[in-house]
C-alpha positions, -999 to +999 in steps of 0.1 A: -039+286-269-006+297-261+000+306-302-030+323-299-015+350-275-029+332-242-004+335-213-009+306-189-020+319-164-055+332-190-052+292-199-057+280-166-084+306-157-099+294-188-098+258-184-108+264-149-143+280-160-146+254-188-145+227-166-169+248-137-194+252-168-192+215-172-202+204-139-231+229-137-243+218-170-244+176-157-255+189-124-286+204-139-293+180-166-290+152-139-314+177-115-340+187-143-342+147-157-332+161-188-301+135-187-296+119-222-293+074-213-265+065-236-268+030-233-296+030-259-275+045-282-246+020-273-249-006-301-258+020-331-227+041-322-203+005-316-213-005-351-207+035-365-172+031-347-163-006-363-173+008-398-161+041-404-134+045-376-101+033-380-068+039-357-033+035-361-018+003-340-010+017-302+023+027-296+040+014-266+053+048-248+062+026-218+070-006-203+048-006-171+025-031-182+009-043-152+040-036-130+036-009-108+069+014-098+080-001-067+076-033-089+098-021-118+123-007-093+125-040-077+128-065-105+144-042-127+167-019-099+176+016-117+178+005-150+141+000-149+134+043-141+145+048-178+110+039-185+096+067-169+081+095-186+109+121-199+092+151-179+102+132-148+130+111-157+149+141-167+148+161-137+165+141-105+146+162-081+110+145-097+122+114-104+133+109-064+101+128-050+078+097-078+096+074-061+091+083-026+055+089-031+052+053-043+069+034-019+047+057+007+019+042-011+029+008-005+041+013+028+006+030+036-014-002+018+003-029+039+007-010+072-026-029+083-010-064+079+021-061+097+021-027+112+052-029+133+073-035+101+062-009+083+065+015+110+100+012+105+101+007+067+084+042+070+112+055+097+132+044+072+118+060+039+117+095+064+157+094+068+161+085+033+145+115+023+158+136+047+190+126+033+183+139+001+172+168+003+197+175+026+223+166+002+239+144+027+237+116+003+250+115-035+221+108-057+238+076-070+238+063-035+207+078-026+191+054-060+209+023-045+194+028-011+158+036-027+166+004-043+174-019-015+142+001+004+121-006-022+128-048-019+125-045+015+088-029+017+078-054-011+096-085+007+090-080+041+113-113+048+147-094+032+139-064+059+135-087+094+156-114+109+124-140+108+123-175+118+119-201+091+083-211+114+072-178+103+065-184+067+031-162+062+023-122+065-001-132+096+028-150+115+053-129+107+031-097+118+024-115+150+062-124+156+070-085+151+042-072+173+048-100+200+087-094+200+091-056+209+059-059+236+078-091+248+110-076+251+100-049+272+070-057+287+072-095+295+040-118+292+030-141+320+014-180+310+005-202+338+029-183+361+061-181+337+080-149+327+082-151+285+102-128+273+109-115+235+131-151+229+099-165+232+078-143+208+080-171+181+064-197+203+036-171+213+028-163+173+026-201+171+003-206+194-016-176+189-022-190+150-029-225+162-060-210+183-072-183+162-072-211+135-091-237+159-119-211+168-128-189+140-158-198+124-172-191+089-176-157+079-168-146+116-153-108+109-183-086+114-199-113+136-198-101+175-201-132+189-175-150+162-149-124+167-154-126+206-149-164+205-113-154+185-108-124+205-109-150+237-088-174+223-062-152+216-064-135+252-059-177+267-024-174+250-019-136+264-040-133+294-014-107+313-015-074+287-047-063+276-037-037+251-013-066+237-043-086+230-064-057+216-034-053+191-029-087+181-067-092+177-068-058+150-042-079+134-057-108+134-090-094+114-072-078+092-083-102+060-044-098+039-030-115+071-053-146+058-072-156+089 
């Protein structure tokens, strides 16, 4: 269009309409019954395609495969962005803002499991941007850091100082929650004063009960969840909203309870 004399902005009003005329026209098809069922057309057109259709072999533009970015940047560190597209790997502004936005993704898809965590994974991702755009950081360094972030959202064990007890997501996002409430709060069992030194004992025992009361298909089930809701409040009978927290944790299904 543009050879033909269109400027862009005539393209994109055109395309815009194009697109508006679409809709309408499936709207009112679908509306009028008038709608055209492909499927018994399917195996005519799939033997038209394997007879008289014929494609060059696919041309592998870029390495992705099944590996998403935060994926590439982590087994592959920087090296691995020179498989982005050219529009954004030439332009460091695009290339750090694709970066960001996936890592945020991440950070937004596992903020359910261990919420604490990626509280601060996000604090973390904030200053890091801020950084650039600020210029405070060299872009070099800023790619190192995005890096090392990166590892650290996908292997939560590289980004907190875990005991080796704590060996799945659900324990470790029970150690994280239990620690900082601990610390400041303190949590009372049979008439002792725990404090955030004790948060790995607490996650313990909090697994060991939820595992010895939930029952089959018991997310969704009042009753079921109230019998694991209950067990966990034996373990922290003193803070309510603790409990409450832990519990959301608890039913979230990637913690695997």
């Amino acid at each position: 269009m543009r050879e033909a004399g269109y400027t862009q902005t005539e393209i994109d009003l055109i395309r815009d309409e194009v697109d508006r005329a679409e809709k309408l026209r499936r709207t009112v098809k679908l509306r009028s019954g008038d709608y055209v069922d492909m499927k018994v057309y399917e195996p005519a057109m799939r033997h038209l395609l394997d007879m008289y259709i014929r494609a060059e072999e696919s041309e592998k533009i870029s390495a992705f495969d099944n590996l998403g970015l935060v994926d590439l940047l982590v087994e592959e560190g920087a090296n691995g962005l020179d498989q982005l597209p050219e529009g954004i790997r030439s332009d460091p502004d695009s290339m750090a803002e694709t970066i960001e936005n996936n890592v945020r993704r991440v950070i937004t898809d596992e903020m359910a499991v261990t919420p604490r965590y990626y509280e601060k994974m996000s604090n973390l991702l904030d200053d890091l941007i801020q950084a650039r755009r600020s210029k405070a950081v060299e872009y070099k360094e800023y790619l190192a850091r995005i890096e090392e972030l990166a590892r650290r959202v996908q292997e939560p064990t590289r980004g907190g100082s875990y005991p080796p007890s704590m060996n799945t997501t659900g324990l470790r996002s029970l150690y994280d929650n239990l620690k900082d409430r601990a610390t400041f709060v303190g949590l009372r069992e049979g008439g002792v004063d725990y404090l955030g030194d004790e948060a790995e004992r607490l996650a313990l025992e909090v697994d060991r009960q939820v595992q010895a009361n939930k029952r089959a298909d018991w997310r969704g089930n009042r009753l079921k969840e109230r019998e694991v809701y209950n067990a966990i409040k034996r373990v922290l009978p003193a803070d309510n909203v603790l409990a409450d927290t832990i519990f959301e944790i608890v039913k979230e299904p990637k913690n695997g309870y």
